[in-house]
Phi, psi and omega in degrees: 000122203230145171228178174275352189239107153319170164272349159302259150031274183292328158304330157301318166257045203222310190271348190260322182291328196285321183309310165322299196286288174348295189243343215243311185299288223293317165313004177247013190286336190274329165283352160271331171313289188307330175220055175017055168201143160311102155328134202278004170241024156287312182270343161270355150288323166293354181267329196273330178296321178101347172337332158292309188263041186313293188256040165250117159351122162310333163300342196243035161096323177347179117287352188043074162275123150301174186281337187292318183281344187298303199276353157272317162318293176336297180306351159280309185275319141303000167327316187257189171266144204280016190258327171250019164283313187299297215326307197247009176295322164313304169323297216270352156245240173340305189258321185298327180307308185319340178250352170278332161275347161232328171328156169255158205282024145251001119339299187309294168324296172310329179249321194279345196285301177292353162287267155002325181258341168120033137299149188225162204229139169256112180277097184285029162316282205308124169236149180288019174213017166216101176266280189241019173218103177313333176294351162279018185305142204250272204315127169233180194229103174328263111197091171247122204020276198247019199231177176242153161246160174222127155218122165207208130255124190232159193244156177041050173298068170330132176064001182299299176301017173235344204313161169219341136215126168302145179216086209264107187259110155245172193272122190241040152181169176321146155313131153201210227267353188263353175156166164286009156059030150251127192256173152253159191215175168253144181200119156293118163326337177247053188265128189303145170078006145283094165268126186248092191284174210289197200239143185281143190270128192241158174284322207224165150077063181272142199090002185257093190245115156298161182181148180307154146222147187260118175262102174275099195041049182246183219236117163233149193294181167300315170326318197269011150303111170295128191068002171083346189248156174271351181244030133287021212256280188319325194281341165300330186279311186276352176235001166298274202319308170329290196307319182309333165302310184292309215289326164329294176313329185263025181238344165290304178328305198295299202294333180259005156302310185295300221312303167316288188304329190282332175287349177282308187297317194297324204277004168297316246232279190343124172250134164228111127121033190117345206227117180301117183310358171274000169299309183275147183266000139320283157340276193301319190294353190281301199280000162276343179273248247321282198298319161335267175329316203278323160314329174269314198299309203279292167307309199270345183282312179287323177292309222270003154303310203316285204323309156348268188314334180272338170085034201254357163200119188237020187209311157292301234274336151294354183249340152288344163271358179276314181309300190261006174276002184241008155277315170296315153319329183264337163272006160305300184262023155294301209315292187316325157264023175256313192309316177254051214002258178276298161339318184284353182241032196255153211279310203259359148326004197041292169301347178256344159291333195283328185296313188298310211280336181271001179311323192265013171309314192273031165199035176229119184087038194093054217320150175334310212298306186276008153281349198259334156315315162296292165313303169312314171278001163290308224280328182292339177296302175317318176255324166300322168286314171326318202261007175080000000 
């Protein structure tokens, strides 16, 4: 198994990301919280670190990190509030893979260099009537002489109110026995008929911003067809999301890791009636299902890279890490705010932000429900062919 980052290498930069979330982020979270945004010289750090571009090929401006060093970066960035892992988590998953992976090299050449310097690409898939099972896709895309037209809707768009390029999955025929007739296109965010709706008000991730963005007739060249074909959109969708699965899981590990320390720290210092509640063993049994979790999480986040990288499972073995480190995030941090009891449910608290924020863990990139769908039906799939 070979990468473009020796491990020397990636320990520098692993120890500059931890530095970074550590002394430069986390004093600053009740202020991206309080004004829902990243402070911009926060984002042009992450830009000078190479962070829009980790996990962009190194011929393309990138760092070029395989997924096994991605998800220890994660696991780092989840640590934090998770609005600045979002800036550039799209560049570096879901929309940048599509084109590290499918592009043609001059698609690549046009886009990726410029992701990488920190330009950001948006992945328009989600609709209000295709969510985490892409074949219900609605928008479609036209064929008009050398050009395509697109008109749709697309919903909860990450980074869509910063984007600089959409990467817009629409339907340009019917489901049929040659494929699910879905493409993908490139659309520059200032394309005539690329509308960018208000920013979505969350339960969670305040600094992560979302938005409708609406495509009206609009008009693009052939060139902006991914991969030059009309049947790469689905296979792209899917396998861009997967690989976006492993990275989720390890970015829940990072978020129920901090959720463990601040509840480990509280219940040291915290007194009830004299006696620090890390004392009681009630307590400690709270902080031992933690540590638990974040162990199995942490372990099962690193196998389903291996596995990833080796090809030898792309397809279960991302939806069991997704299922369960981002099931485990959220009961990591319930534990953590009943350890800390009434203080734990106060707006300026760490764990009462850590709770809101991994809540859309389990329902973005595929919801609990459709990893377990996917996992079930691999497996039964599976025994079912053995057996003829």
């Amino acid at each position: 198994m070979t990468t473009a980052v020796d491990d020397e290498d990636f320990q520098a930069i692993l120890a500059q990301t931890r530095q970074f979330v550590r002394t430069a982020v986390m004093p600053r979270e009740q202020e991206i919280l309080a004004a829902d945004r990243v402070p911009d010289d926060l984002r042009e750090q992450a830009k000078k670190m190479g962070l829009f571009g980790y996990a962009i090929p190194q011929e393309w401006g990138g760092l070029g990190l395989d997924l096994a060093q991605d998800v220890e970066l994660a696991m780092e960035l989840g640590y934090t509030s998770l609005a600045v892992r979002s800036m550039f988590g799209t560049n570096n998953g879901i929309a940048g893979q599509v084109l590290v992976g499918f592009g043609t090299d001059e698609q690549k050449a046009r886009w990726l260099e410029a992701l990488a310097s920190g330009a950001v690409a948006s992945f328009a898939l989600t609709e209000a009537g295709a969510g985490s099972n892409p074949a219900g896709l609605r928008t479609k895309a036209v064929r008009d002489g050398d050009d395509w037209v697109i008109s749709g809707e697309k919903r909860f768009i990450t980074n869509a109110p910063v984007a600089d390029l959409f990467v817009v999955f629409a339907r340009t025929r019917p489901a049929d026995d040659a494929g699910p007739g879905i493409a993908v296109f490139l659309v520059p965010a200032d394309t005539d008929g690329v509308t960018v709706g208000a920013k979505d008000a969350k339960m969670g991730q305040e600094g992560a911003w979302t938005s409708d963005v609406s495509f009206a007739d609009v008009r693009v060249p052939a060139g902006a067809l991914v991969g030059g074909s009309e049947d790469i959109g689905y296979r792209a969708a899917m396998t861009s999301l997967a690989r976006g699965r492993i990275h989720i899981a390890a970015l829940a590990v990072g978020a129920a890791q901090r959720a463990l320390d601040e509840s480990v720290s509280y219940a040291a210092t915290a007194t009830q009636g004299g006696t620090p509640i890390g004392n009681f063993q009630l307590v400690q049994a709270m902080i031992a299902d933690q540590q638990t979790g974040v162990m199995a999480g942490r372990a099962l986040v690193r196998d389903a890279a291996r596995l990833w990288i080796t090809d030898e499972d792309r397809r279960v073995a991302p939806s069991v890490a997704k299922l369960f480190c981002t099931e485990m995030a959220g009961k990591v941090a319930d534990l953590a705010v009943q350890i800390h009891g009434g203080s734990g449910y106060m707006r300026e608290v760490p764990v009462e932000r850590i709770y809101r924020d991994v809540r859309l863990l389990r329902l973005y990139e595929g919801t609990s429900e459709i990893q377990r769908l996917i996992v079930g039906s691999n497996l039964v799939k599976a025994a079912q062919r053995k057996l003829g």
